[in-house]
C-alpha positions as CSV (number, residue, x, y, z in Angstrom):
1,X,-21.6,9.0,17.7
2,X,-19.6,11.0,20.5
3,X,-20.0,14.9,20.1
4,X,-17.9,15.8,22.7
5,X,-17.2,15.2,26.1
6,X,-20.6,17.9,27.2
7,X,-22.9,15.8,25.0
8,X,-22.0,12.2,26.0
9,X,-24.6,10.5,28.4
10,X,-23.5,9.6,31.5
11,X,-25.5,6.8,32.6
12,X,-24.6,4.2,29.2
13,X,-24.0,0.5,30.2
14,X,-22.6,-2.5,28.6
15,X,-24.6,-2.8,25.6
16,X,-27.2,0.3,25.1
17,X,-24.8,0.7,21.8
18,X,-24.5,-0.1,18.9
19,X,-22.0,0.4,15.8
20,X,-22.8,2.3,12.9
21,X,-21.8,2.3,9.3
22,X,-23.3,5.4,8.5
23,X,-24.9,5.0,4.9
24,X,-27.8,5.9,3.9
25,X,-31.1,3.1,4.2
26,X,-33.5,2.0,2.0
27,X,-36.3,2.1,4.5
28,X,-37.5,5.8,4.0
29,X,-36.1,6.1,0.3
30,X,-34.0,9.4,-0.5
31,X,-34.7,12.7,-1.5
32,X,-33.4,14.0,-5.2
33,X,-32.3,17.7,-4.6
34,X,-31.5,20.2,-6.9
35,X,-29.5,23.0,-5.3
36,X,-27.2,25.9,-5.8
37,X,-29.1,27.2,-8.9
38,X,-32.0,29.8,-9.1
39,X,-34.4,26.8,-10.0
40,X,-34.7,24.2,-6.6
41,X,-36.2,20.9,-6.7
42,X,-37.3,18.2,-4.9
43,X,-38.7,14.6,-5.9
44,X,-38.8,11.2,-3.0
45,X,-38.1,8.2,-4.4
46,X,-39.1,4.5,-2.8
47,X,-36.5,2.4,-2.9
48,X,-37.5,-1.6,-2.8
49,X,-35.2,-3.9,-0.9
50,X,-37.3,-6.9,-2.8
51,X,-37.2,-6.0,-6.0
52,X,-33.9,-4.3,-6.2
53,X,-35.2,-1.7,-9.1
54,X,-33.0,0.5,-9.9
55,X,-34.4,4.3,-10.2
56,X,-32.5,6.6,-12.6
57,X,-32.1,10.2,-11.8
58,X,-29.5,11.7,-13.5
59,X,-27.8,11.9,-17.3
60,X,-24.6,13.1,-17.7
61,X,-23.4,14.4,-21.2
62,X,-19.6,14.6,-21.4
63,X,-17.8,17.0,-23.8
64,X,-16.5,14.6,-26.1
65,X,-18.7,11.5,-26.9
66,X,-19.3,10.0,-23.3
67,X,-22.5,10.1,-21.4
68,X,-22.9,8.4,-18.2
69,X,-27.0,7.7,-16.2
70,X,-27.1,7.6,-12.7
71,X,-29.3,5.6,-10.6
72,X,-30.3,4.7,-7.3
73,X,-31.1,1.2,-5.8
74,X,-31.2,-0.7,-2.8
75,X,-28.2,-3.0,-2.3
76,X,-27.8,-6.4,0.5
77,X,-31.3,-5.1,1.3
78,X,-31.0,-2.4,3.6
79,X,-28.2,0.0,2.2
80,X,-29.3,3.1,-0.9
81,X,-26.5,2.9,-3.4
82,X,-25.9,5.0,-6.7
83,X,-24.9,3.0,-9.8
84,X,-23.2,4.7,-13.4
85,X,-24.0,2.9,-16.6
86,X,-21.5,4.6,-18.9
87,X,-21.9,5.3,-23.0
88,X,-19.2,5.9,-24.6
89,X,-17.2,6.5,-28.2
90,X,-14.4,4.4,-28.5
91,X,-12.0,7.2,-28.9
92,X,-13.0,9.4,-26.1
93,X,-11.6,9.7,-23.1
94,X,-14.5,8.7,-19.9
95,X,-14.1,11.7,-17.3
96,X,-16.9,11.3,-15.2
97,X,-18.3,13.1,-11.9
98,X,-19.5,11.1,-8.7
99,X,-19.0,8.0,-7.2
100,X,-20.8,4.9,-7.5
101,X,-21.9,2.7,-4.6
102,X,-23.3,2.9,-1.1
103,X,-22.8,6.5,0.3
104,X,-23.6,8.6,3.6
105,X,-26.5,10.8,4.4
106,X,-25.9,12.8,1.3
107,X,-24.2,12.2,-2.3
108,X,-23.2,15.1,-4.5
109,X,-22.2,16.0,-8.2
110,X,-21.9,19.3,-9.8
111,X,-22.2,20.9,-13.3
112,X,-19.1,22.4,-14.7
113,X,-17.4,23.3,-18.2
114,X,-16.7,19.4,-19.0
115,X,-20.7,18.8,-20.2
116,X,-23.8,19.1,-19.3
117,X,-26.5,17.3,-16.4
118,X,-30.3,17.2,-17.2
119,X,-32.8,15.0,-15.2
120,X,-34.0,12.0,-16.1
121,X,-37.1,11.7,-14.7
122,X,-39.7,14.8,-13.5
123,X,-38.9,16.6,-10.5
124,X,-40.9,18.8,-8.3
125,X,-40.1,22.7,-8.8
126,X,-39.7,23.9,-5.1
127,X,-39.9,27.7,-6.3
128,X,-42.9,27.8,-8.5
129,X,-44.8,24.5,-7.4
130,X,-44.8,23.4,-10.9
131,X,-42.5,20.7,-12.3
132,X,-39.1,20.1,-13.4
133,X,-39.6,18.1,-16.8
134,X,-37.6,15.3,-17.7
135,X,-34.8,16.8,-19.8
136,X,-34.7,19.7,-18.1
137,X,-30.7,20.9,-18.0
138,X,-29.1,21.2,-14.3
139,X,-26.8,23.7,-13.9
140,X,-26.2,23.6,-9.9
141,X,-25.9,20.6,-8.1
142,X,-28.2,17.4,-7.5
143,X,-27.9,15.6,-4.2
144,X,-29.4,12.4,-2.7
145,X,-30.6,12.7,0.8
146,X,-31.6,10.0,3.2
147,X,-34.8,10.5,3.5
148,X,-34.4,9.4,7.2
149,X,-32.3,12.2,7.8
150,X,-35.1,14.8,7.0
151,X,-38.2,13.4,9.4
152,X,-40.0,16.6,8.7
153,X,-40.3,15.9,5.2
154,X,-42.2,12.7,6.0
155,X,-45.4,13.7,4.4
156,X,-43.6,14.2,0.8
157,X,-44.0,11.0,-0.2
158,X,-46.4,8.8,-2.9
159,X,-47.1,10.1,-6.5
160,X,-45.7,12.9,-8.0
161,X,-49.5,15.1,-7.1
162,X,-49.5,13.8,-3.6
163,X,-46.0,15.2,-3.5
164,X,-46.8,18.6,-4.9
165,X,-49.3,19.4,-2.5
166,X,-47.4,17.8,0.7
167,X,-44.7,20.2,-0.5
168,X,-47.2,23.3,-0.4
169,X,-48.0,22.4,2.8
170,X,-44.8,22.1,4.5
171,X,-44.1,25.5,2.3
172,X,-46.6,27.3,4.2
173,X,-45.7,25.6,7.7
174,X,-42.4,27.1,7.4
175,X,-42.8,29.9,5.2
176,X,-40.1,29.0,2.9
177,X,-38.6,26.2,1.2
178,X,-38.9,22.6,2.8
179,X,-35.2,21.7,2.5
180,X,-33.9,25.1,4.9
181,X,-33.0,24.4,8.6
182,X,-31.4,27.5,9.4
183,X,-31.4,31.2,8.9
184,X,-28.0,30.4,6.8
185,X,-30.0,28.6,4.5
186,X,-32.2,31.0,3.9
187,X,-29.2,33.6,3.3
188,X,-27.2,31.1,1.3
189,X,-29.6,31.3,-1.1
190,X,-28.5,34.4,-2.3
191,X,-25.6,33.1,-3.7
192,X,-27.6,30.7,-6.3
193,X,-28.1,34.2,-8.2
194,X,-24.6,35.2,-7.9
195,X,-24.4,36.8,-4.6
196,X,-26.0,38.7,-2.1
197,X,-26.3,41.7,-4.3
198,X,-29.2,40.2,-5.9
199,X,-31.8,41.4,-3.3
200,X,-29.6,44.6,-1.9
201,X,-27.7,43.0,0.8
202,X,-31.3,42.7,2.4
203,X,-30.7,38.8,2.4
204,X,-28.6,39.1,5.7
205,X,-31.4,40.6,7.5
């Protein structure tokens, strides 16, 4: 990838590159993030090139009579892609959020008016270091990450305790939450309880 004419090595010869696609990898797995709601989570999830399993994450519940479960799987053996299995009456009308298939570093739906999300399996509680139970309603966002992307998360990883307490730990490294790269982060927070008015405007500081 070319940034720009300042951040472009000079000294490249025929062959040091390589093309890339850009999607995500099953290698490292992805991240399940819950953002842009009061409650954050965070759960990895393994992704088998072998086996092919598929790892559902999501349920969507569609005013109307439709529901829709997302999952994640690895694909040609190297490539994270999100599958929808759809359920729905044969009168209504399927209006679904997302996108199946392989996608980049990160993959995105949202809540609205049009139903409701709740997870499918447990996710960690990034907040209270408790857990996000299966079921539990999502009234934010849920993203998957490439876990590659995020190589200071490498220690979150292995059963849902050993994740817990490699969380903690990366908590206290930072002294925040795991996810935030940048003082933005940490002020864009704010508006998960409707603003910066929540803490007084003392967020900016």
């Amino acid at each position: 990838q070319l940034w720009g004419a300042t951040g472009c090595p000079t000294d490249l010869r025929p062959g040091d590159c390589a093309c890339s696609d850009g999607l995500a990898r099953c290698d490292a797995g992805v991240f399940v993030s819950i953002s842009k709601q009061p409650a954050l989570g965070l759960l990895h999830i393994p992704l088998s090139a072998e086996t092919g399993e598929r790892r559902a994450f999501l349920r969507f519940h569609q005013n109307g009579g439709c529901s829709v479960e997302y999952s994640v799987e690895c694909i040609r053996g190297t490539v994270a892609s999100v599958t929808m299995q759809h359920h729905c009456h044969p009168s209504a009308i399927p209006n679904f959020h997302g996108r199946e298939g392989p996608f980049n570093a990160t993959w995105e739906v949202c809540s609205d008016m049009a139903g409701q999300m709740s997870l499918v399996q447990p996710v960690l509680d990034q907040v209270w270091d408790t857990q996000l139970a299966a079921g539990s309603r999502i009234d934010g966002c849920i993203q998957l990450l490439d876990a590659a992307q995020w190589p200071e998360l490498q220690d979150i990883r292995g059963s849902l305790q050993q994740q817990a307490q490699a969380m903690k730990e990366r908590k206290q490294e930072v002294g925040g939450c795991p996810l935030f790269r940048s003082a933005w982060n940490r002020t864009g927070r704010a508006f998960d309880f409707g603003g910066l008015d929540w803490c007084g405007g003392g967020c900016e500081s």
